[in-house]
C-alpha positions as CSV (number, residue, x, y, z in Angstrom):
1,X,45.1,18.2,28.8
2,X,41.5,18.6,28.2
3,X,39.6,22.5,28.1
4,X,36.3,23.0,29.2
5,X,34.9,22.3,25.6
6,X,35.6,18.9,26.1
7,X,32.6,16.2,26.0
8,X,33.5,13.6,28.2
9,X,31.4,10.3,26.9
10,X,30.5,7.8,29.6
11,X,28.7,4.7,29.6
12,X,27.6,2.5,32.7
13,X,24.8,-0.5,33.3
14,X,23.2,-0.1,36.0
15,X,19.4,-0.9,37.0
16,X,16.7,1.9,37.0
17,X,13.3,2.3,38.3
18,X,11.5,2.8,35.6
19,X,9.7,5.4,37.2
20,X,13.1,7.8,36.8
21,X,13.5,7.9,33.3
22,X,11.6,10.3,31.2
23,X,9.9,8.3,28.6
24,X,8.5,10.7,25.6
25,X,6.8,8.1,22.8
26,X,6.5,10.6,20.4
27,X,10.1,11.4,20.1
28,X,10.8,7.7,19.4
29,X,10.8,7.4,15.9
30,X,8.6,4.0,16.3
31,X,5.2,5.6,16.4
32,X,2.8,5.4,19.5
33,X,0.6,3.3,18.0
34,X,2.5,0.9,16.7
35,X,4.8,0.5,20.2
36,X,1.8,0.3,22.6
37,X,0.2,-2.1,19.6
38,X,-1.2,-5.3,21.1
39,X,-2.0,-8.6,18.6
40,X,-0.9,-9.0,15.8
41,X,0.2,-5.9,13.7
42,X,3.3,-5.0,11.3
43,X,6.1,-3.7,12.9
44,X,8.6,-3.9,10.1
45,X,9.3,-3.3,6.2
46,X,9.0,-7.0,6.2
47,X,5.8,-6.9,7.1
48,X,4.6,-4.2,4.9
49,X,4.1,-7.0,2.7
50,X,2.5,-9.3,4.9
51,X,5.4,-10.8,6.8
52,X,7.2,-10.6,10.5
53,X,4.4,-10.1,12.6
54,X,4.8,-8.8,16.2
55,X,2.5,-10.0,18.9
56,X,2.5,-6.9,21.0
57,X,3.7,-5.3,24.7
58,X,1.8,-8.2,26.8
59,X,3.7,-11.5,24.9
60,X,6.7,-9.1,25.3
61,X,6.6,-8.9,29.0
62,X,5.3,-12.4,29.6
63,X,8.7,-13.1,27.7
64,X,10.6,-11.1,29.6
65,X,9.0,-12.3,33.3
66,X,10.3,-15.7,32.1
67,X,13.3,-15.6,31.0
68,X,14.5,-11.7,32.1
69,X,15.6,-8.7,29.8
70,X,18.6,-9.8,27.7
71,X,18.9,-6.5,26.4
72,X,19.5,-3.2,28.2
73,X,18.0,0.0,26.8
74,X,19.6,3.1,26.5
75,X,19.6,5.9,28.9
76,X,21.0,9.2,27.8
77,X,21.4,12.0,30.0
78,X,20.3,14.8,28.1
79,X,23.5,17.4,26.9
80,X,23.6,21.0,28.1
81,X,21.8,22.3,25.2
82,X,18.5,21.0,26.1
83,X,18.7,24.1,28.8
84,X,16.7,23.4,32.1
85,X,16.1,19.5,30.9
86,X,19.3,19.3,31.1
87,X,20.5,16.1,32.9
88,X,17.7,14.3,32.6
89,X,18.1,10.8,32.0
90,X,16.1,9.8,28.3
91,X,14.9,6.9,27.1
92,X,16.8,6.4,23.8
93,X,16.0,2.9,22.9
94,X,14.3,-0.1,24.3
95,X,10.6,2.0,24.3
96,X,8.7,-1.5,24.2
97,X,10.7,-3.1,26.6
98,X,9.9,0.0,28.5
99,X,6.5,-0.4,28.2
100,X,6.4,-4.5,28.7
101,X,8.2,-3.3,32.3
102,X,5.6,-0.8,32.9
103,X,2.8,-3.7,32.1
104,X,4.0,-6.0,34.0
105,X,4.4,-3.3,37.2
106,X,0.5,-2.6,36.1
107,X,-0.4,-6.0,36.9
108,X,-2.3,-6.5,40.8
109,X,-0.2,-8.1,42.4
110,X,2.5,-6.2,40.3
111,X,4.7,-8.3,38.3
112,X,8.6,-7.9,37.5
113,X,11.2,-8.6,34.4
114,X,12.9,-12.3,35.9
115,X,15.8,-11.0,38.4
116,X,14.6,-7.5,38.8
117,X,11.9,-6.1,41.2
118,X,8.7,-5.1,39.7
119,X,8.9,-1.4,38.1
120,X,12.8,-1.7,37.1
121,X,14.7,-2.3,34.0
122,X,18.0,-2.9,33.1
123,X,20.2,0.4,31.4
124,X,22.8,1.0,29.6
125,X,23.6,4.5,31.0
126,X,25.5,7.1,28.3
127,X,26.5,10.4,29.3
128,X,28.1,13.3,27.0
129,X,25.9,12.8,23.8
130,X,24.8,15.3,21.7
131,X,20.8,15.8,20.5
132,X,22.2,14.4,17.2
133,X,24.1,11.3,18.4
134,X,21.2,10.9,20.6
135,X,18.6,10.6,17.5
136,X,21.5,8.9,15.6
137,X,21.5,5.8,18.4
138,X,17.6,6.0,18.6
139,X,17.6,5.1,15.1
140,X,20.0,2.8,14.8
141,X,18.7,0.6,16.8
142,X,16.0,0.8,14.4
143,X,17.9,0.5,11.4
144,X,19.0,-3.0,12.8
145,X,15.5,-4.4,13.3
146,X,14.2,-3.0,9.9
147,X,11.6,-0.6,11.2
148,X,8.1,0.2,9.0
149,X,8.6,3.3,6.3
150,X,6.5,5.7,7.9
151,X,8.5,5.7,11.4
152,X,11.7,5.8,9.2
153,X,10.9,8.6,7.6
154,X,9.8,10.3,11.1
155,X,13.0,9.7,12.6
156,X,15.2,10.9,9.0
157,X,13.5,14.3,9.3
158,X,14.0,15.1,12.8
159,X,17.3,14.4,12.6
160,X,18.1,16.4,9.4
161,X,15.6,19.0,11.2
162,X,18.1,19.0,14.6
163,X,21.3,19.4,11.7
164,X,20.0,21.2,8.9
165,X,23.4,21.2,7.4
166,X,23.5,17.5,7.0
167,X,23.1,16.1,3.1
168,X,20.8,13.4,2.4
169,X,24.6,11.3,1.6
170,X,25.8,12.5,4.9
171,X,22.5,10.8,6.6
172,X,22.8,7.6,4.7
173,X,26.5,7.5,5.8
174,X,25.6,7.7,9.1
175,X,22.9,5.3,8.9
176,X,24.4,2.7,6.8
177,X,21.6,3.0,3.9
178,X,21.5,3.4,0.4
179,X,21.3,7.3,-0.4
180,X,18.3,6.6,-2.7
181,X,16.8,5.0,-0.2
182,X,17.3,8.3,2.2
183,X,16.3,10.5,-0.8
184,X,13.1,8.7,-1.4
185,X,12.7,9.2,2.5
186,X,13.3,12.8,2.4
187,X,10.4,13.2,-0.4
188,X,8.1,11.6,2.2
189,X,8.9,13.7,4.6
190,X,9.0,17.1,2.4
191,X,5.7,16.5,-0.1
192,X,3.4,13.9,1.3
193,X,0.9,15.9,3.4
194,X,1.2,16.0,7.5
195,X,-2.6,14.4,7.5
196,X,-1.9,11.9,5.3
197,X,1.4,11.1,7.0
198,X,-0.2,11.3,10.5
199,X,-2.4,8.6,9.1
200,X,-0.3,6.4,7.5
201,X,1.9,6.6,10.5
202,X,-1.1,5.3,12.3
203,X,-1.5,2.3,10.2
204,X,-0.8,-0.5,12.4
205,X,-2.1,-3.4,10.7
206,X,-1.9,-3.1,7.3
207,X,0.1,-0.3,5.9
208,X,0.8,1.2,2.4
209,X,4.5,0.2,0.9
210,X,6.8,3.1,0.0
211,X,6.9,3.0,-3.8
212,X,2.6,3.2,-3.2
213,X,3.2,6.3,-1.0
214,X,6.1,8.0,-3.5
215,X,3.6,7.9,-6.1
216,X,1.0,9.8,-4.2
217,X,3.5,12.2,-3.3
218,X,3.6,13.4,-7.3
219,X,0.3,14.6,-6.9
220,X,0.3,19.0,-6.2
221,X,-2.4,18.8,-3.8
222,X,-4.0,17.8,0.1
223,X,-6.9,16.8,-1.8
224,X,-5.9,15.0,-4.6
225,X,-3.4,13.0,-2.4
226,X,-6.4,11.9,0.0
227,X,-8.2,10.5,-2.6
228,X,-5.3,8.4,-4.4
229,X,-4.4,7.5,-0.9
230,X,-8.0,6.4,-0.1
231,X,-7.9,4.5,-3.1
232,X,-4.8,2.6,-2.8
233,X,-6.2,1.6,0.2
234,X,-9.2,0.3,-0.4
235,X,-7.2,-1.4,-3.5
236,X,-4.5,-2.9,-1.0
237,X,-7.8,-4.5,1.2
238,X,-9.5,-6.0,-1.9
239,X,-6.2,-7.6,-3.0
240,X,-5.9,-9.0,0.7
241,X,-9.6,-9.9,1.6
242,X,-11.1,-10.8,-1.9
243,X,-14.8,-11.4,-1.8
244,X,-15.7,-15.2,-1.0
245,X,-18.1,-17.0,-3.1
246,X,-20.7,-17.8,-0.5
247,X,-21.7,-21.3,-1.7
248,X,-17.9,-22.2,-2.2
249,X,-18.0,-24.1,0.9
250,X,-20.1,-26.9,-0.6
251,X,-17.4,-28.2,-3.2
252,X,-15.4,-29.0,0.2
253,X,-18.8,-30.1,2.2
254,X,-19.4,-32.3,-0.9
255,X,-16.0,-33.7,-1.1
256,X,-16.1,-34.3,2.6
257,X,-19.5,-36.1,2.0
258,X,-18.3,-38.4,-0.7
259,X,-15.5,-39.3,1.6
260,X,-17.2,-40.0,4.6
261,X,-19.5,-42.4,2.4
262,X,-17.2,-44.0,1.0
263,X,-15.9,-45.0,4.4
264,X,-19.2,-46.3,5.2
265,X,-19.7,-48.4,2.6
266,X,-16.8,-50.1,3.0
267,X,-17.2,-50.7,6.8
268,X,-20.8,-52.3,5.5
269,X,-19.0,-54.2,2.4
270,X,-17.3,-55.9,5.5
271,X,-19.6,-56.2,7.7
272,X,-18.0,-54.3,10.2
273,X,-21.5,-52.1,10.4
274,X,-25.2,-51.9,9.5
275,X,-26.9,-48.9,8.1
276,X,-30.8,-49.3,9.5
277,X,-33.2,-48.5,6.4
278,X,-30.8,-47.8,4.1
279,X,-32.1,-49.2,0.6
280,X,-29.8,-48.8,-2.4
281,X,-32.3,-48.5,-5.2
282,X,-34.3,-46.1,-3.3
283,X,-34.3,-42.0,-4.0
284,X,-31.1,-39.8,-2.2
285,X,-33.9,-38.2,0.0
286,X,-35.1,-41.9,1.2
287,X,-31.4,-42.4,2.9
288,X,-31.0,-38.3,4.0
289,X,-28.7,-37.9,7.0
290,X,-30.4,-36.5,10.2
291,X,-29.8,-33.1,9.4
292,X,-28.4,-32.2,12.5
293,X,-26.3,-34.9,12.5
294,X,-25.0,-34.5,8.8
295,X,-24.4,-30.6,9.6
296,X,-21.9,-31.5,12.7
297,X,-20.8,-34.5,11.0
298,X,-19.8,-33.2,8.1
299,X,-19.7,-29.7,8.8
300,X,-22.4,-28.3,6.6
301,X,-22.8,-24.9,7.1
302,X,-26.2,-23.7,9.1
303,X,-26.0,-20.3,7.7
304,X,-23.9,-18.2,5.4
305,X,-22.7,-14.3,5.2
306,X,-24.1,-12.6,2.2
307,X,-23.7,-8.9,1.4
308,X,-26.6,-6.9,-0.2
309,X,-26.3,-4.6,-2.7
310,X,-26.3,-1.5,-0.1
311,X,-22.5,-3.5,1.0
312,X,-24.8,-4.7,4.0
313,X,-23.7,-8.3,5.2
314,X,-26.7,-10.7,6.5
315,X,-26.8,-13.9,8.1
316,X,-28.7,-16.6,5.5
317,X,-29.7,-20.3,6.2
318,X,-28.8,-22.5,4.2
319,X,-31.3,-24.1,2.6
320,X,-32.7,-28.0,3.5
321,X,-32.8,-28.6,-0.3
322,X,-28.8,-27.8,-0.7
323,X,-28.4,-30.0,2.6
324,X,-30.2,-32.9,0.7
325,X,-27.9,-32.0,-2.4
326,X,-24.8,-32.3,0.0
327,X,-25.9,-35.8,2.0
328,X,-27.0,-37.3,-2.0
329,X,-22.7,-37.0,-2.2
330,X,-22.6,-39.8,1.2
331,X,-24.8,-42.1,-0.9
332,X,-22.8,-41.9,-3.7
333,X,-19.8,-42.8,-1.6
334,X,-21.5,-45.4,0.4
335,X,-22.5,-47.5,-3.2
336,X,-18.9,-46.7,-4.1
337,X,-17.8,-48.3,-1.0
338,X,-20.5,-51.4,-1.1
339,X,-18.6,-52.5,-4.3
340,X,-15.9,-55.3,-3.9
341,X,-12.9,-53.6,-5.6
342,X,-12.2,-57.1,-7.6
343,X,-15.7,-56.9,-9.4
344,X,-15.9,-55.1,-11.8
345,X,-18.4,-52.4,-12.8
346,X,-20.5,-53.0,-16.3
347,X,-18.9,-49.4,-17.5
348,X,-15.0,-50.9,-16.1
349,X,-16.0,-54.3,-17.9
350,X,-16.9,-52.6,-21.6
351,X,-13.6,-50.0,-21.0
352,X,-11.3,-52.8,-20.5
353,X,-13.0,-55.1,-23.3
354,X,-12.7,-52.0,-25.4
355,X,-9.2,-51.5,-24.4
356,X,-8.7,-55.3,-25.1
357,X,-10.3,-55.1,-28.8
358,X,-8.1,-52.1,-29.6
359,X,-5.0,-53.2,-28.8
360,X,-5.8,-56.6,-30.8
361,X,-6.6,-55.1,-33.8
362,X,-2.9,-53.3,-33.1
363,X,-1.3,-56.2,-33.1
364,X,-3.1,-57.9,-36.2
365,X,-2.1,-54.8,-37.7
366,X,1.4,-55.4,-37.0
367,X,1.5,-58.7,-38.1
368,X,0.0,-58.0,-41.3
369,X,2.8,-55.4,-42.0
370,X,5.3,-58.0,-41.3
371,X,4.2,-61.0,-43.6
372,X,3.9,-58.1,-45.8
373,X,7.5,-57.1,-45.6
374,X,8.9,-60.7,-45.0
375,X,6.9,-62.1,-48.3
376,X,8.3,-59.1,-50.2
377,X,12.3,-60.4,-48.9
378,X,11.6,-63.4,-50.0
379,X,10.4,-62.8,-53.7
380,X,13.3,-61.0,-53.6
381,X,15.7,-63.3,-53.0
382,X,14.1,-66.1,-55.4
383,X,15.0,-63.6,-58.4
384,X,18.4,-63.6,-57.3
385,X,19.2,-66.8,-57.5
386,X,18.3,-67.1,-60.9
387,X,21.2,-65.3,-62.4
388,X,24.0,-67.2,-59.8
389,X,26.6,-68.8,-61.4
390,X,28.7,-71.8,-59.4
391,X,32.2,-71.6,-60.1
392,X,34.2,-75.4,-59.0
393,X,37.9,-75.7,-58.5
């Protein structure tokens, strides 16, 4: 028989209004800024280098109005030593399903998850935890979906900070990690400054990797942390976002050009179409494309970005002389295309005669070496004979 000590553990599924369930983002160890995030933004180690993009609270919900919640968050009522909060029932899990429900609720006329009315969600009610197993299933769920550094290293530190007597192997026990990966964690958490932290918390888009932050965390001071920080940064965007040549558009435009001609002249090879004043002999800036035309055609850019030396970008156009450069490329495909591909070029005609000669004189050089060789047997053989004796029975 139980004592009054006991903790009785329950767990129900039930449906909520989200309305009754205390919902406190910055407990959750996913940050605020990254949960609320809408677009495109990194939500996962994965995509610290670049990879597993999530598209935000609005595709959530739009999901979720289609084909319903499939997963229920957790509720926890909150355990007797939380004093007067006691009771309460805490969002544990699920914050951005939470806060697709909410969206959708937002929405005039207000919209609901598929099979729910609008402001409720689907719970999986637990009574009798304590803070710790609370935080413990908070991150696990975490754990599971591979959450960004930063917001691991949140959640790792308030829970060692709600048990202090817990050891770094304890906590990776618990979580199923590596304990270098928790150490590494708890040097985060323990050197790297709180404004530095805050930021790179913050970081939605594009955010530093671990073994970048563990580094800055060698470094004694705020100050000389910013800087390195600042720096790693601005290294990480150049790596990402390197500087475009701003005429490295016309290799492509040319290439594009060339093509298009050549599909011209073809067409006109067989008579399929007429080009009005076009005149082979004359000058590329005789048979210039409408410029207008040859810009939309082909895509020739209008203008181009450059940056000044201040780091000021400025909107250039692109000069008529580089768009006659670019439409000389469609002439040169068009008399590519006018050519009957059995006739052959004066230059094909000289490399193949060329080609011919060589491997003649190859030949004749081969011969030669076998006369050579076969005279030589034969010589040979006549001195031989000389010396034979025939023996008769």
């Amino acid at each position: 028989m139980s004592n009054d000590t006991t903790i009785v553990k329950k767990i129900s599924f039930v449906t909520m209004k989200l309305s009754d369930i205390k919902i406190d983002e910055d407990w959750n160890e996913r940050s605020p800024a990254r949960t609320r995030a809408e677009g495109e933004h990194a939500d996962s180690t994965a995509s610290e280098e670049g990879e597993d993009k999530s598209l935000g609270i609005t595709g959530l919900g739009q999901n979720m109005s289609l084909v319903g919640q499939n997963t229920p968050v957790d509720v926890c009522l909150l355990p007797k030593e939380c004093g007067p909060n006691a009771g309460t029932p805490w969002l544990t899990t699920g914050f951005r399903r939470a806060m697709a429900v909410a969206a959708l609720f937002a929405m005039d006329p207000p919209q609901a998850v598929q099979g729910l009315q609008p402001g409720e969600i689907r719970v999986c009610l637990r009574e009798g935890l304590s803070l710790e197993e609370i935080r413990l299933l908070n991150i696990g769920e975490n754990v599971r979906e591979g959450i960004i550094t930063s917001d691991r290293v949140y959640g790792v530190m308030d829970l060692m900070k709600i048990n202090p007597s817990l050891t770094q192997k304890e906590v990776a026990q618990r979580l199923n990690m590596v304990e270098s990966h928790v150490s590494h964690l708890v040097t985060i958490g323990k050197k790297l400054s709180p404004k530095l932290f805050k930021e790179w918390r913050e970081s939605v888009k594009k955010p530093l990797g671990k073994n970048v932050i563990l580094s800055i965390c060698k470094l004694e001071t705020e100050k000389e942390q910013v800087a390195a920080y600042k720096d790693a940064v601005e290294k990480k965007n150049e790596s990402e976002n390197p500087e475009k040549d701003p005429s490295a558009w016309q290799d492509a435009a040319a290439k594009r050009a060339q093509e298009f001609g050549f599909k011209l002249g073809t067409l006109m090879r067989l008579k399929m179409i007429k080009l009005i004043n076009f005149d082979i002999e004359a000058d590329d800036a005789d048979n210039f494309l409408n410029r207008e035309v040859a810009c939309d055609l082909l895509n020739f850019k209008k203008t181009i970005t450059k940056v000044g030396k201040d780091g000021a970008k400025k909107s250039v156009d692109v000069s008529e002389a580089v768009h006659r450069k670019l439409a000389g490329y469609v002439n040169d495909g068009i008399l590519e295309g006018l050519l009957d591909p059995e006739e052959e070029t004066e230059e094909e005609t000289a490399e193949r005669e060329a080609a011919e000669a060589a491997a003649a004189e190859k030949q004749a050089q081969k011969d030669a070496k076998k006369a050579e060789k076969a005279a030589a047997a034969k010589a040979a053989n006549g001195k031989g004979k000389k010396g034979v004796v025939s023996v008769q029975a």
